[in-house]
LUMLUMDREN-2810 file (N, C-alpha, C; in Angstrom, 1 decimal):
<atoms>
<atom><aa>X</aa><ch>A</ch><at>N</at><xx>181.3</xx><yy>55.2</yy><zz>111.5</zz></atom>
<atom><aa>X</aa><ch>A</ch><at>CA</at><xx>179.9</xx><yy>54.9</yy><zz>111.6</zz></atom>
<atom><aa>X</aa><ch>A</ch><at>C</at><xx>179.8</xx><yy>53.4</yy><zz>111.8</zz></atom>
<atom><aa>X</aa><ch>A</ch><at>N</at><xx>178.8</xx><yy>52.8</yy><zz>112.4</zz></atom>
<atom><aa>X</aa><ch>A</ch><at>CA</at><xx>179.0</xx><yy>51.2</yy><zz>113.0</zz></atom>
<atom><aa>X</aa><ch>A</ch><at>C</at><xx>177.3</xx><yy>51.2</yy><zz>112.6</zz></atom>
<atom><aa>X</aa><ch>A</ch><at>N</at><xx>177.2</xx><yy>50.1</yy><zz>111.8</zz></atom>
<atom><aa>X</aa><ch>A</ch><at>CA</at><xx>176.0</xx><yy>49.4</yy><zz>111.8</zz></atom>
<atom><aa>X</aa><ch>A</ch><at>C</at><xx>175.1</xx><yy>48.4</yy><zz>112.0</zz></atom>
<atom><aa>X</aa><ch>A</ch><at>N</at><xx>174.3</xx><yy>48.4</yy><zz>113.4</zz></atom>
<atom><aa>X</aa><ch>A</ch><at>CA</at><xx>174.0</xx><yy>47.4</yy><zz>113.9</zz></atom>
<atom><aa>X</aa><ch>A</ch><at>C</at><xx>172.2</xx><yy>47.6</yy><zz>114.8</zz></atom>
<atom><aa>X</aa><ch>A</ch><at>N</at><xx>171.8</xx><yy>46.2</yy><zz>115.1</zz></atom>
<atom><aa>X</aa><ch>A</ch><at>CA</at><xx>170.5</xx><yy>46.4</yy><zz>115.8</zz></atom>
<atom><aa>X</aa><ch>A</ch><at>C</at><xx>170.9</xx><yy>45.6</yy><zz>117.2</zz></atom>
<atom><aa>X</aa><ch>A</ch><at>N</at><xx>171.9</xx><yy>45.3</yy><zz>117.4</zz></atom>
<atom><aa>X</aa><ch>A</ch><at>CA</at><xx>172.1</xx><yy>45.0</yy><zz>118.9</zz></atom>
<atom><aa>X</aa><ch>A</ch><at>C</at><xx>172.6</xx><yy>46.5</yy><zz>120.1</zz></atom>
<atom><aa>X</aa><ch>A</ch><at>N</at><xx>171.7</xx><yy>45.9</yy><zz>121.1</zz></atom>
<atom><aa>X</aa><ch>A</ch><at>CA</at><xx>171.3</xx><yy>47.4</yy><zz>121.7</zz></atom>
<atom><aa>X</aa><ch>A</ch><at>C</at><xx>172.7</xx><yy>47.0</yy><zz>122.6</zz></atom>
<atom><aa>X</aa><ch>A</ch><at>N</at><xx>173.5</xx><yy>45.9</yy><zz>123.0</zz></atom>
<atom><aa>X</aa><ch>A</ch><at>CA</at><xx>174.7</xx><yy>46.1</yy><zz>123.7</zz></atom>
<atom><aa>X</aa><ch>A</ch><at>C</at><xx>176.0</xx><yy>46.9</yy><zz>122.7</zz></atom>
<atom><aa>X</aa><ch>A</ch><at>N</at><xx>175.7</xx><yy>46.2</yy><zz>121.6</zz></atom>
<atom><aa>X</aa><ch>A</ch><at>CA</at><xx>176.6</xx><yy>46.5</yy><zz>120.3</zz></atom>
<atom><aa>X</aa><ch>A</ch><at>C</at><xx>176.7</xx><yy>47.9</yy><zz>120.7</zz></atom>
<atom><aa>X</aa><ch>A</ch><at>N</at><xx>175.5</xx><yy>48.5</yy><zz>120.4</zz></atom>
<atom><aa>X</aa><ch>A</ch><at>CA</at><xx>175.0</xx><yy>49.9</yy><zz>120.1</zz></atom>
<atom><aa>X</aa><ch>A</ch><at>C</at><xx>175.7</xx><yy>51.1</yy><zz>121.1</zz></atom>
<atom><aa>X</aa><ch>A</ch><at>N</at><xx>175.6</xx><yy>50.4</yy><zz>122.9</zz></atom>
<atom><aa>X</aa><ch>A</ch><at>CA</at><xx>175.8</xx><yy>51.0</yy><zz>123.8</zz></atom>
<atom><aa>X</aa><ch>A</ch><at>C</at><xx>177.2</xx><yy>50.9</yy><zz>123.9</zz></atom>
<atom><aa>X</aa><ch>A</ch><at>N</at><xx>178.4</xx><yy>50.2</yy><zz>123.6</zz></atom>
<atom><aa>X</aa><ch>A</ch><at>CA</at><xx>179.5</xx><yy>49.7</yy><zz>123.8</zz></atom>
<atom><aa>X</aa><ch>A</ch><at>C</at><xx>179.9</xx><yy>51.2</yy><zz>122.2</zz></atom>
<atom><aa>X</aa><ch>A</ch><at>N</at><xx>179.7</xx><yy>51.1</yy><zz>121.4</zz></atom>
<atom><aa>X</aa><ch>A</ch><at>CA</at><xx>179.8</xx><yy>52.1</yy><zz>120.7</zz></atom>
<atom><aa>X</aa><ch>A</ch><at>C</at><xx>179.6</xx><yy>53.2</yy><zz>120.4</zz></atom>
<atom><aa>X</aa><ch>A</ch><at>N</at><xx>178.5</xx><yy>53.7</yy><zz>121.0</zz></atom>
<atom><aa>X</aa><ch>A</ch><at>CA</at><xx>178.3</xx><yy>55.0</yy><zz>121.5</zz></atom>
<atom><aa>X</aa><ch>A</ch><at>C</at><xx>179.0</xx><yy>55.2</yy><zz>122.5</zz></atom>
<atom><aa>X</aa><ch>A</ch><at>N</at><xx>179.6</xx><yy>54.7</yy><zz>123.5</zz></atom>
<atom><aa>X</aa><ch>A</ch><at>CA</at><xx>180.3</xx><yy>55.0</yy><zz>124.7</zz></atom>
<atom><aa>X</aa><ch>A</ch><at>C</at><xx>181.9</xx><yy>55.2</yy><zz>124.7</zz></atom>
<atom><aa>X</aa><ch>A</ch><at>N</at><xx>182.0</xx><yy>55.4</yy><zz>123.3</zz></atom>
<atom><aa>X</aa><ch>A</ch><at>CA</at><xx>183.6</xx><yy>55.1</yy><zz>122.7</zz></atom>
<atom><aa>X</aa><ch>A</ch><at>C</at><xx>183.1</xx><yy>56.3</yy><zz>121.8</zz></atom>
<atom><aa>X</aa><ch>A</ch><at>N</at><xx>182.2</xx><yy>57.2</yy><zz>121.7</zz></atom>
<atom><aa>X</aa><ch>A</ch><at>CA</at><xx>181.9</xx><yy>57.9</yy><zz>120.2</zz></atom>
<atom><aa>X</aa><ch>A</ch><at>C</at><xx>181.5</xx><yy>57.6</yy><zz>118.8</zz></atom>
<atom><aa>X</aa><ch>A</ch><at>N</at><xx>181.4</xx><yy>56.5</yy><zz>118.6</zz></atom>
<atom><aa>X</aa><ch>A</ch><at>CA</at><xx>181.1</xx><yy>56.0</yy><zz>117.6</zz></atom>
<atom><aa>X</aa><ch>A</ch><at>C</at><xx>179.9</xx><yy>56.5</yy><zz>117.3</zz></atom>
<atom><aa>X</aa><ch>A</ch><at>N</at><xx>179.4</xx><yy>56.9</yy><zz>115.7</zz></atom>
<atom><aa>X</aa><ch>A</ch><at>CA</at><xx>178.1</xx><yy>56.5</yy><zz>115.8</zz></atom>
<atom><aa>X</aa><ch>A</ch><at>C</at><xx>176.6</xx><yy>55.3</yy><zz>115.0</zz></atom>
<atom><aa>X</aa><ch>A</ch><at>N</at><xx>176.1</xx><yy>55.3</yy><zz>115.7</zz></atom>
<atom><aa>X</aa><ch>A</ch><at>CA</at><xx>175.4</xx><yy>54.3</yy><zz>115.6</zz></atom>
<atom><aa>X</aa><ch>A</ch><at>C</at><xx>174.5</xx><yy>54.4</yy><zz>115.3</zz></atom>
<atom><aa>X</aa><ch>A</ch><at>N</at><xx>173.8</xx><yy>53.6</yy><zz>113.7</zz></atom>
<atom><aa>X</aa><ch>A</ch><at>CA</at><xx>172.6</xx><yy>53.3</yy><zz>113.0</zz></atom>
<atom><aa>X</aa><ch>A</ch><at>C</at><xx>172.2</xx><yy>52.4</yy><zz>112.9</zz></atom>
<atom><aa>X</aa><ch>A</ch><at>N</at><xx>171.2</xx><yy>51.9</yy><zz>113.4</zz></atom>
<atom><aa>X</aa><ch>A</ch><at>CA</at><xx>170.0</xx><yy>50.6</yy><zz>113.3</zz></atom>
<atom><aa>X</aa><ch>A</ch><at>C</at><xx>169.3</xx><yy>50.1</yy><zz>111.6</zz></atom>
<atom><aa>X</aa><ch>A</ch><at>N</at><xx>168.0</xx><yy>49.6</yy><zz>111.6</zz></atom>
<atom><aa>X</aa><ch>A</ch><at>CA</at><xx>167.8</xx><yy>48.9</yy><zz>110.6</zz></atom>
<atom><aa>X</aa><ch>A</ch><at>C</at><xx>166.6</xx><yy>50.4</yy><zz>109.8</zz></atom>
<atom><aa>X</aa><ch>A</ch><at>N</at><xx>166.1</xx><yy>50.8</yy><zz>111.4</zz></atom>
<atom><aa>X</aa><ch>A</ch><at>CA</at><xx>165.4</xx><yy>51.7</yy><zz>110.9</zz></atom>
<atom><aa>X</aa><ch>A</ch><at>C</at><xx>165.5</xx><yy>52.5</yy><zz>110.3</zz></atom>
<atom><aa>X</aa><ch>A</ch><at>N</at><xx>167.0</xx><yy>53.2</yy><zz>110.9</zz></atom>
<atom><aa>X</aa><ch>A</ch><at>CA</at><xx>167.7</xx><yy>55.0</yy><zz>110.7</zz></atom>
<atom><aa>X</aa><ch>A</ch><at>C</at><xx>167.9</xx><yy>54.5</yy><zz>109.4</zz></atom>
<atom><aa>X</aa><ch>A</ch><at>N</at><xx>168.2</xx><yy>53.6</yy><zz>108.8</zz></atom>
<atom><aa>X</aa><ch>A</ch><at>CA</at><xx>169.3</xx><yy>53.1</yy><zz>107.1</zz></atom>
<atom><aa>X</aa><ch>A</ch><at>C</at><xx>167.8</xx><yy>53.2</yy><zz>106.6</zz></atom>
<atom><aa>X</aa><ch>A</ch><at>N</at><xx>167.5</xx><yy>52.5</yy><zz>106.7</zz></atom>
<atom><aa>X</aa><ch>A</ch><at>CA</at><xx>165.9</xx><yy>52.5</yy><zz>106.0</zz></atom>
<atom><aa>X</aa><ch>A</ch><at>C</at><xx>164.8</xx><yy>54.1</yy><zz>105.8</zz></atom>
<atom><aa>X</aa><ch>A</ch><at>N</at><xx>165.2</xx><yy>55.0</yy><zz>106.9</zz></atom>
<atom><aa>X</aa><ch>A</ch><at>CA</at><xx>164.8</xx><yy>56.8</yy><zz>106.9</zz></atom>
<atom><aa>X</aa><ch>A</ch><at>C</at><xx>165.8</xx><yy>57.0</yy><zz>105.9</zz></atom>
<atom><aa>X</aa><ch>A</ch><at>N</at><xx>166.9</xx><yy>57.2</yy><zz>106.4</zz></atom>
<atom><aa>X</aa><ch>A</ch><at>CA</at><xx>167.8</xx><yy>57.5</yy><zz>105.6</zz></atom>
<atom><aa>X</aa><ch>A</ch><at>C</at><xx>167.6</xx><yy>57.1</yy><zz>104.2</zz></atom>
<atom><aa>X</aa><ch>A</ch><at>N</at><xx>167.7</xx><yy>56.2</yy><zz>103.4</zz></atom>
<atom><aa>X</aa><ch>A</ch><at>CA</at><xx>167.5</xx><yy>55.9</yy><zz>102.2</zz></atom>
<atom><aa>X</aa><ch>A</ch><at>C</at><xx>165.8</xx><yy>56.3</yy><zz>101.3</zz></atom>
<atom><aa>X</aa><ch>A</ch><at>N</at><xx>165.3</xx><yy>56.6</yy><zz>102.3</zz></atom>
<atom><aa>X</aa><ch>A</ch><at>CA</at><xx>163.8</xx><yy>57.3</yy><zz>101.7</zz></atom>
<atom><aa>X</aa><ch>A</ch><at>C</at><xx>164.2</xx><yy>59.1</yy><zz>101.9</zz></atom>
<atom><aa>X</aa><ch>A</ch><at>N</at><xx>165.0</xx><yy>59.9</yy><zz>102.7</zz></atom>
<atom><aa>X</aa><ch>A</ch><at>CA</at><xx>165.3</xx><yy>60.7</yy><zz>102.7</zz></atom>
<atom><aa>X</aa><ch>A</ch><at>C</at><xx>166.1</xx><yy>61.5</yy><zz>101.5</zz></atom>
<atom><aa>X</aa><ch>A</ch><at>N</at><xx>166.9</xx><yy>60.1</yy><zz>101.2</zz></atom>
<atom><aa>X</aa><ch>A</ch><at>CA</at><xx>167.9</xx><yy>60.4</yy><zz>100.0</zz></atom>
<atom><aa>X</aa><ch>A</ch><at>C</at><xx>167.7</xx><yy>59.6</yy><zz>98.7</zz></atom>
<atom><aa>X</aa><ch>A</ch><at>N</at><xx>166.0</xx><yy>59.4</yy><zz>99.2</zz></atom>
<atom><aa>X</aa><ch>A</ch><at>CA</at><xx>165.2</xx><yy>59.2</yy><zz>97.6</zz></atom>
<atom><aa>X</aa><ch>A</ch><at>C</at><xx>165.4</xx><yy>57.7</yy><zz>97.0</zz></atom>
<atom><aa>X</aa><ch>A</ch><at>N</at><xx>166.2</xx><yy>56.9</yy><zz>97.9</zz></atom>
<atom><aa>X</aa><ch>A</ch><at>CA</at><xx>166.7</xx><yy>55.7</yy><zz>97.3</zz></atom>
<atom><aa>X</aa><ch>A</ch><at>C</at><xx>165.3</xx><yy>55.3</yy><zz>97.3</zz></atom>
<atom><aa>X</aa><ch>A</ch><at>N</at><xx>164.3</xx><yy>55.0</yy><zz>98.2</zz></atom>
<atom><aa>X</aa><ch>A</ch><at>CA</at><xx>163.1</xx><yy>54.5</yy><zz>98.3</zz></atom>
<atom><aa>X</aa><ch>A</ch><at>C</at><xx>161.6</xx><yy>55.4</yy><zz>98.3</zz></atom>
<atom><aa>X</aa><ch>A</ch><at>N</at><xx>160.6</xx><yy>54.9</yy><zz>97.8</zz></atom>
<atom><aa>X</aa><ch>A</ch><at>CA</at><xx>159.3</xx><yy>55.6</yy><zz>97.9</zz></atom>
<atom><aa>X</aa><ch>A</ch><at>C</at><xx>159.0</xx><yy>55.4</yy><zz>99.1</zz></atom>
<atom><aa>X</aa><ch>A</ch><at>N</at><xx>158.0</xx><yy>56.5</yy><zz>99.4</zz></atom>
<atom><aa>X</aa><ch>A</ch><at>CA</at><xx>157.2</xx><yy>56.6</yy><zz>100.7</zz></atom>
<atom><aa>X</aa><ch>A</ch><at>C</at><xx>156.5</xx><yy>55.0</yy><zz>101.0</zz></atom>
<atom><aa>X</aa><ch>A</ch><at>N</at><xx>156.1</xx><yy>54.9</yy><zz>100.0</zz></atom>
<atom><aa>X</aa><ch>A</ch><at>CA</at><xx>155.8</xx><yy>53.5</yy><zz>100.0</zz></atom>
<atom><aa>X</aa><ch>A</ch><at>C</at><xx>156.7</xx><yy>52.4</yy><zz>100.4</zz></atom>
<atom><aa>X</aa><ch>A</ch><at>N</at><xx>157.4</xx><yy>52.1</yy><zz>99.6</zz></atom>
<atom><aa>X</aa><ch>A</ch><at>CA</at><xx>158.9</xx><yy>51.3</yy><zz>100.1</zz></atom>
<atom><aa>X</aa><ch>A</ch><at>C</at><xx>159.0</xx><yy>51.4</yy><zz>101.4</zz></atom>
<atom><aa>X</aa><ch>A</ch><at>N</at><xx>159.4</xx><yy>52.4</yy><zz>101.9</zz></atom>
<atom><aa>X</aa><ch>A</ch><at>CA</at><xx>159.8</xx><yy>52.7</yy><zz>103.0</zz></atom>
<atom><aa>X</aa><ch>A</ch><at>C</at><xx>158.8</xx><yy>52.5</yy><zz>104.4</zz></atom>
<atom><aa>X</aa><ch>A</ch><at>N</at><xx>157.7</xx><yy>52.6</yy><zz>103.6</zz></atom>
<atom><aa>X</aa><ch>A</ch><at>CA</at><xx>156.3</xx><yy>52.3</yy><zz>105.2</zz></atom>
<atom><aa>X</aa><ch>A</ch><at>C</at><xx>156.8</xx><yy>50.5</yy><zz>105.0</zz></atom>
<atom><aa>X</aa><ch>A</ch><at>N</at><xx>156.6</xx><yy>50.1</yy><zz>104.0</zz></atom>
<atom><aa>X</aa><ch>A</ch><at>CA</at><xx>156.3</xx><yy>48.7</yy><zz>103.7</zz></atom>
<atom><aa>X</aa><ch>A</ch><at>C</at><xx>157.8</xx><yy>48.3</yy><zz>104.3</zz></atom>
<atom><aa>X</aa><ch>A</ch><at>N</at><xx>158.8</xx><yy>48.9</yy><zz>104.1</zz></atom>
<atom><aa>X</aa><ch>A</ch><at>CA</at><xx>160.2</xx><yy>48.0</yy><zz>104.5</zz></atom>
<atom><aa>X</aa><ch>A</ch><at>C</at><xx>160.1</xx><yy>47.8</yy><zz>106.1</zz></atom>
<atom><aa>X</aa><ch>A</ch><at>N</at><xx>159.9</xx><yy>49.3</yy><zz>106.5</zz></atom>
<atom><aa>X</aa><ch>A</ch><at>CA</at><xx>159.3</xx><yy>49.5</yy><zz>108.6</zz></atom>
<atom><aa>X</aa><ch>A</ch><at>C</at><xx>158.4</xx><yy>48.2</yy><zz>108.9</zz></atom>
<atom><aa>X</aa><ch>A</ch><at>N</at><xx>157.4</xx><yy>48.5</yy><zz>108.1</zz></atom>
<atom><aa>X</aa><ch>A</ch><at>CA</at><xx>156.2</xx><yy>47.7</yy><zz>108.4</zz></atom>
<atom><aa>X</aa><ch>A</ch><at>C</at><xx>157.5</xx><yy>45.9</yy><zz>108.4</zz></atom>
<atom><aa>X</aa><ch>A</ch><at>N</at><xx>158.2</xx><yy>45.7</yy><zz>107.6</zz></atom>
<atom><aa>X</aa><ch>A</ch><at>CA</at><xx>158.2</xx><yy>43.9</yy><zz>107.5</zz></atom>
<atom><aa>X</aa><ch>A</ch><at>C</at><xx>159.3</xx><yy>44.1</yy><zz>108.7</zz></atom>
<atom><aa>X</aa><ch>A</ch><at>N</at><xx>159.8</xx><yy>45.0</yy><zz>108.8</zz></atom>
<atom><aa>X</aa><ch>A</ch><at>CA</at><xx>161.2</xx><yy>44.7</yy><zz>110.5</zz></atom>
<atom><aa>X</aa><ch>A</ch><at>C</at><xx>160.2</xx><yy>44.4</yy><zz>111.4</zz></atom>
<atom><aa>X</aa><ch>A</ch><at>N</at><xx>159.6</xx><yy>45.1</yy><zz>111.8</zz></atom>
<atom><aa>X</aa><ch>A</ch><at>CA</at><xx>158.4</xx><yy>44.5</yy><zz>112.7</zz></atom>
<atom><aa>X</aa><ch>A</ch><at>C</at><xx>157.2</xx><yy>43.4</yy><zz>112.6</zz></atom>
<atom><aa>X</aa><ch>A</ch><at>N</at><xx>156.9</xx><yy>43.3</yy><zz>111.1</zz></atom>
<atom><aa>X</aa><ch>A</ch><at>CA</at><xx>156.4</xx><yy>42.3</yy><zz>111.0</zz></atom>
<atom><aa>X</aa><ch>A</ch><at>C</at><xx>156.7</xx><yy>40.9</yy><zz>110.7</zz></atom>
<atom><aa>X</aa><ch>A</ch><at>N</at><xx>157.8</xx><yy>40.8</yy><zz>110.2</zz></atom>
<atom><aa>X</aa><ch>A</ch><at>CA</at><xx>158.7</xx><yy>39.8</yy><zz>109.2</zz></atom>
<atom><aa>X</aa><ch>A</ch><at>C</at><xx>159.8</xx><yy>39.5</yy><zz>109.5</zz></atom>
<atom><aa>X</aa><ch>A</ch><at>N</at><xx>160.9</xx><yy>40.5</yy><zz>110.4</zz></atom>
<atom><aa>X</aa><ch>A</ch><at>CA</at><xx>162.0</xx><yy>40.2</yy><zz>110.4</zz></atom>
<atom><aa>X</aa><ch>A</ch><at>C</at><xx>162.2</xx><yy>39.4</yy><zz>112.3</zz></atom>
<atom><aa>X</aa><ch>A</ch><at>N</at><xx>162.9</xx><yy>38.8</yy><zz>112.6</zz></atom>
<atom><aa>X</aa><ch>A</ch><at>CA</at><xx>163.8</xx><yy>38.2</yy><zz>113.9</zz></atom>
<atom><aa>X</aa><ch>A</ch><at>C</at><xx>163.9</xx><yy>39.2</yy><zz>114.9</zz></atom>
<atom><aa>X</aa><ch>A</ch><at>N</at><xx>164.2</xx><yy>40.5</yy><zz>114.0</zz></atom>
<atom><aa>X</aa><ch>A</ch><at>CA</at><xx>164.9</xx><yy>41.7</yy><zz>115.0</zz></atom>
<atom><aa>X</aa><ch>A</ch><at>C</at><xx>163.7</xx><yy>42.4</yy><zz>115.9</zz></atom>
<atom><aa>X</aa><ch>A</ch><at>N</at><xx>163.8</xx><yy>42.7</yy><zz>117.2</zz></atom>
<atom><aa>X</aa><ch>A</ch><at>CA</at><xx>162.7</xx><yy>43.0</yy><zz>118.2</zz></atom>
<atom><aa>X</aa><ch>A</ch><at>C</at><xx>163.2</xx><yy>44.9</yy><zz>118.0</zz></atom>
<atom><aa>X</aa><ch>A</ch><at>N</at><xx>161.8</xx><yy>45.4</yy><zz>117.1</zz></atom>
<atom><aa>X</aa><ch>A</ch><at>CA</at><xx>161.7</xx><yy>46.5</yy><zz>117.2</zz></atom>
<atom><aa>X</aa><ch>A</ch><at>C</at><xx>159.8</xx><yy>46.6</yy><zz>117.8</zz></atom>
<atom><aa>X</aa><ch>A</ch><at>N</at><xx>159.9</xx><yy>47.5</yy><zz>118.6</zz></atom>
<atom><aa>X</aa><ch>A</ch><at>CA</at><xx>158.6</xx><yy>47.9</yy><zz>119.2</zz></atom>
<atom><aa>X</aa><ch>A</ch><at>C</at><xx>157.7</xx><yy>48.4</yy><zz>118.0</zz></atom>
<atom><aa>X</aa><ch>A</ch><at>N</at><xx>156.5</xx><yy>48.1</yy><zz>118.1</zz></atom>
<atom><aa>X</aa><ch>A</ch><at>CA</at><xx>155.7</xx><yy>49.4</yy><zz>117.2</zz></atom>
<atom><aa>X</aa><ch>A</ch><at>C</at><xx>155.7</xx><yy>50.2</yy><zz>117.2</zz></atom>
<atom><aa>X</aa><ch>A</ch><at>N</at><xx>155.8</xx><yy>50.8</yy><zz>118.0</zz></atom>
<atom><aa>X</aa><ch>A</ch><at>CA</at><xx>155.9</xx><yy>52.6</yy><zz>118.4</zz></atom>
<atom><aa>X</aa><ch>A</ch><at>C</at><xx>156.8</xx><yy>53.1</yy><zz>117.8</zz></atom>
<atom><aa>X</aa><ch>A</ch><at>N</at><xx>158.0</xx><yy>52.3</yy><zz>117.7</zz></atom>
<atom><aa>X</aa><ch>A</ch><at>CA</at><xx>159.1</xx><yy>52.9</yy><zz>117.2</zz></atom>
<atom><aa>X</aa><ch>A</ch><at>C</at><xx>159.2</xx><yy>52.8</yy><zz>115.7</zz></atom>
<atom><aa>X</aa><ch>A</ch><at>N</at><xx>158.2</xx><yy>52.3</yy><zz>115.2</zz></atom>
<atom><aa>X</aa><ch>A</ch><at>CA</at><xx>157.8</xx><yy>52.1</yy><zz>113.8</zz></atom>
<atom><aa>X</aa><ch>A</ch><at>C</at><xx>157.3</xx><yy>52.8</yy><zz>113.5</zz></atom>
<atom><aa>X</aa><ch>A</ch><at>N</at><xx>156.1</xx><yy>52.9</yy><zz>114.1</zz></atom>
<atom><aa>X</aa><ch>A</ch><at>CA</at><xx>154.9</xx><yy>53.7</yy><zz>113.7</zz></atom>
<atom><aa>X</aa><ch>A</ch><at>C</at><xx>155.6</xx><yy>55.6</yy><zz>114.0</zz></atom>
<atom><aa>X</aa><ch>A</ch><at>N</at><xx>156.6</xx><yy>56.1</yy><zz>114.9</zz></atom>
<atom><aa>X</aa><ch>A</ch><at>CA</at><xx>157.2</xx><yy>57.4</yy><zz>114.8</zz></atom>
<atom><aa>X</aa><ch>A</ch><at>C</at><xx>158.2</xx><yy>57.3</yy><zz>113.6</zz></atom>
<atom><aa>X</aa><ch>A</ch><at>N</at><xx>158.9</xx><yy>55.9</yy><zz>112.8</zz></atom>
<atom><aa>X</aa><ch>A</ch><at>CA</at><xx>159.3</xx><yy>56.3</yy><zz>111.9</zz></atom>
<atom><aa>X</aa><ch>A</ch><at>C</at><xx>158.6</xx><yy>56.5</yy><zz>110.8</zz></atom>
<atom><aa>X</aa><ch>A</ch><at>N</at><xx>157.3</xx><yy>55.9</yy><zz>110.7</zz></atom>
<atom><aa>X</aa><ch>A</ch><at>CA</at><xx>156.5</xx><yy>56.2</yy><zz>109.5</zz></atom>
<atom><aa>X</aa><ch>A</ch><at>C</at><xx>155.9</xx><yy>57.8</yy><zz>109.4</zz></atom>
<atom><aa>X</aa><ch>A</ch><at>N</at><xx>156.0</xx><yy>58.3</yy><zz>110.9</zz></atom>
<atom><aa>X</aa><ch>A</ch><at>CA</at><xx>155.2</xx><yy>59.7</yy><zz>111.0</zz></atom>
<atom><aa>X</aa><ch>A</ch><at>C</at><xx>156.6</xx><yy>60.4</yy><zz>110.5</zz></atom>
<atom><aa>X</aa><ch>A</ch><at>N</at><xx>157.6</xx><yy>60.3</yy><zz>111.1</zz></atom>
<atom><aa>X</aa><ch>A</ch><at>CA</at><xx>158.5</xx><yy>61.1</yy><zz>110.4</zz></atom>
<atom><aa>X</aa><ch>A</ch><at>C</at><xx>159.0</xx><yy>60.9</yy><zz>109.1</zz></atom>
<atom><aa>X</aa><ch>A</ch><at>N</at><xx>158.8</xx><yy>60.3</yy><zz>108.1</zz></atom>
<atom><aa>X</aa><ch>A</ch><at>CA</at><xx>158.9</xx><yy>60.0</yy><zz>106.8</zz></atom>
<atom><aa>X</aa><ch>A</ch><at>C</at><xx>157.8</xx><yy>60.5</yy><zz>106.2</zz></atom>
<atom><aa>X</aa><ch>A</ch><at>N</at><xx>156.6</xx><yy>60.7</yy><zz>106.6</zz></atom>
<atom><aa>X</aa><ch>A</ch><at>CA</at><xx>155.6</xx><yy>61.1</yy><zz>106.3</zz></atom>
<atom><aa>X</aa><ch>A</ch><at>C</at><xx>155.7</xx><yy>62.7</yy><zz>106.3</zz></atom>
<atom><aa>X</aa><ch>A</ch><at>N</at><xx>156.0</xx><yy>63.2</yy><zz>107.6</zz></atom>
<atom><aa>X</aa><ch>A</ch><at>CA</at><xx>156.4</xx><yy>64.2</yy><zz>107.8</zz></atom>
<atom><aa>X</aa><ch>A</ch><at>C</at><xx>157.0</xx><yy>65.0</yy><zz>106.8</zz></atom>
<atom><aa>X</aa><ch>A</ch><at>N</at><xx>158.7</xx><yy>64.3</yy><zz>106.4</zz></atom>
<atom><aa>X</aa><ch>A</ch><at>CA</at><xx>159.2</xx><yy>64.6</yy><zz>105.5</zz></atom>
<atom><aa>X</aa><ch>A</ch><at>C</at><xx>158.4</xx><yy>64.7</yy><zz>104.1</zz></atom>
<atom><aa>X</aa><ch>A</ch><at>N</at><xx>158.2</xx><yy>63.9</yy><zz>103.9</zz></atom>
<atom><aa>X</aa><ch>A</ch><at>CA</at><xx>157.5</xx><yy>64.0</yy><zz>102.7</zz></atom>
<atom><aa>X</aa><ch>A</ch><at>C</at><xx>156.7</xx><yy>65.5</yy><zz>102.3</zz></atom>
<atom><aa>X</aa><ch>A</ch><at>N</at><xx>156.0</xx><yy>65.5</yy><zz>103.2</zz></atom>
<atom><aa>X</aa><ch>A</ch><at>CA</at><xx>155.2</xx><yy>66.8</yy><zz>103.4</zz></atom>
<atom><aa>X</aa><ch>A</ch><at>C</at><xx>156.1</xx><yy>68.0</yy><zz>103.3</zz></atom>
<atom><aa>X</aa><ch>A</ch><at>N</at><xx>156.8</xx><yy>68.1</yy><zz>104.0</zz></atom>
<atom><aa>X</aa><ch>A</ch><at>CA</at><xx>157.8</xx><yy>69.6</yy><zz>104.0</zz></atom>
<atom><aa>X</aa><ch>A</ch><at>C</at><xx>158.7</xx><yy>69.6</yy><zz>103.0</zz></atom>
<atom><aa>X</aa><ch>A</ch><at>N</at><xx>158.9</xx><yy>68.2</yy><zz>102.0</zz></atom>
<atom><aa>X</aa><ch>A</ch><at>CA</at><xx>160.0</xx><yy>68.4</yy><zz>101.0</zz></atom>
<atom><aa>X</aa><ch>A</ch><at>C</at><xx>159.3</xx><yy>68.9</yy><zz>99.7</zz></atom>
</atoms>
C-alpha cells in the first residue's frame, strides 16, 4: 500500500499495481473503523480543503462526506 496525494506519485503506482490511498480515503477509512466521529471526520474533510496546501476539489469532499454519512446510516 503507498500513501500519497500526489496525482503523478499516484499514477506511477497504480501502473506497477500498487495500491494507492490519499488524505481522504485514510481519513474514510479511520471513521469507518470508528477511529473518528462522524464529526471528526466531516470537520477533518472540511480543513483538507479548507486549511490544508493539498488541492482537493469540493466535490470530492463533499461525495466523501455523503459517503460517510451514508455509512453511518446503514451501520
Amino acid at each position: 500500500m503507498f500513501l500519497t496525494d500526489d496525482l503523478d506519485a499516484r499514477e506511477a503506482a497504480e501502473n506497477i499495481g500498487i495500491e494507492v490511498h490519499g488524505s481522504v480515503g485514510i481519513i474514510v477509512r479511520a471513521f469507518k473503523e470508528r477511529m473518528l466521529t462522524l464529526e471528526e471526520t466531516i470537520r477533518s474533510l472540511n480543513d483538507i480543503h479548507d486549511k490544508s496546501r493539498l488541492f482537493v476539489s469540493k466535490i470530492i469532499i463533499d461525495e466523501a462526506i455523503r459517503a460517510v454519512r451514508k455509512h453511518k446510516q446503514s451501520g
